[in-house]
C-alpha positions in Angstrom: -59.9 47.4 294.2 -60.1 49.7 291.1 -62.6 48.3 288.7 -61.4 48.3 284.9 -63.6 48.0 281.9 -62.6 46.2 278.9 -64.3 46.1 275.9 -63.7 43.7 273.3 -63.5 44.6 269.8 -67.4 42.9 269.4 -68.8 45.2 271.6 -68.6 43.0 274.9 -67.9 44.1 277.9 -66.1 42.8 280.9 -65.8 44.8 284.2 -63.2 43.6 286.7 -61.6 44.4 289.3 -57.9 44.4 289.0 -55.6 44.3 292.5 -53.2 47.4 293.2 -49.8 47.1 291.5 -50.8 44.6 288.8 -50.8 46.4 285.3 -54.3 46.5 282.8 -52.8 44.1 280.7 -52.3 41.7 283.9 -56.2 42.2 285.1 -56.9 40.8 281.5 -54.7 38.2 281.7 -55.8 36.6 285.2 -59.9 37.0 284.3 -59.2 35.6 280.9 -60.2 38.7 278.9 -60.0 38.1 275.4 -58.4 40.4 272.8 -55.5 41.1 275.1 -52.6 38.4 274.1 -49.4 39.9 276.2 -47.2 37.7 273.9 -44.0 39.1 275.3 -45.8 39.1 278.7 -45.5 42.5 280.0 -42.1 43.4 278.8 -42.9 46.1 276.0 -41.8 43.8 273.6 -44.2 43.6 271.6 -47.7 45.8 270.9 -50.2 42.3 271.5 -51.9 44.1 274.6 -52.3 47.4 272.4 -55.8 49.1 273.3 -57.7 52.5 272.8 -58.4 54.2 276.2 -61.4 56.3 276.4 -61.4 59.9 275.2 -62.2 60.6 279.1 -59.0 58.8 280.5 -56.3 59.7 277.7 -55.3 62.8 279.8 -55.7 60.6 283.1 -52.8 58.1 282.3 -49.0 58.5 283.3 -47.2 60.3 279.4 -46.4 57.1 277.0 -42.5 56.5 277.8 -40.0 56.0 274.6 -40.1 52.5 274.6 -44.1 52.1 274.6 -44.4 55.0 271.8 -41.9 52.5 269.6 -43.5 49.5 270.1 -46.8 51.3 269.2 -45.6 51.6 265.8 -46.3 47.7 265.4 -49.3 47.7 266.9 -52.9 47.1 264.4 -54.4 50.8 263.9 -52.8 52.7 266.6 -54.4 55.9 267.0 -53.0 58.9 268.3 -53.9 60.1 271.9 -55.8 56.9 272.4 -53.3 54.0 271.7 -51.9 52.6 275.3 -49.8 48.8 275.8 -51.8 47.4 278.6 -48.6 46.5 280.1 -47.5 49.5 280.6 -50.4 50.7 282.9 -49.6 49.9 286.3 -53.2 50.1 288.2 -53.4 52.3 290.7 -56.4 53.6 293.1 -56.4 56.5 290.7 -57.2 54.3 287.5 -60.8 53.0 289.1 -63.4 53.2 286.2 -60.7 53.3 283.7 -62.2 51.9 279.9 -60.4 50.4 277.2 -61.2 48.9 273.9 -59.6 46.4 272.2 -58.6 46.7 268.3 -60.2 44.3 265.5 -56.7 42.0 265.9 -53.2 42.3 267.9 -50.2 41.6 265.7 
């Protein structure tokens, strides 16, 4: 199983590893990971599983469809070429060792 790191906003981190075909934000979800909310619950409805990918993985990831660049808008502090929805990752094999830091708050 891929291992994902997620960092929380404090500096804490929490390495898990997240089953194939279950998205980033999911992995938080199911090992109670805060700083991730997933209000909407995966549906890029929202920007409450908004993190910053490492510099090292930002070329790594599948391109940031319509929908996700929208609801990045909404999200605390996006920054560019780092900004990713959670629920938008799908986790593959390819996504082992992937990093991601949460912002200060979701809104």
């Amino acid at each position: 199983m891929p291992k994902i790191t997620y960092i929380e906003h404090n500096g804490t981190e929490h390495v898990v590893e997240v089953p194939l075909g279950l998205t980033v934000m999911e992995g938080a979800r199911d090992n109670n990971i805060p700083g991730i909310e997933a209000d909407c619950g995966g549906a890029c409805a929202c920007s409450t599983c908004h993190v910053y990918v490492a510099d090292a993985w930002a070329d790594k990831l599948p391109a940031i469809d319509p929908m996700e660049e929208d609801m990045l808008d909404f999200a605390f502090q996006p920054k560019p070429g780092q900004s990713r929805l959670t629920c938008q990752l799908k986790v593959t094999d390819a996504l082992d060792g992937l990093v991601v830091t949460m912002p200060e708050k979701q809104i």
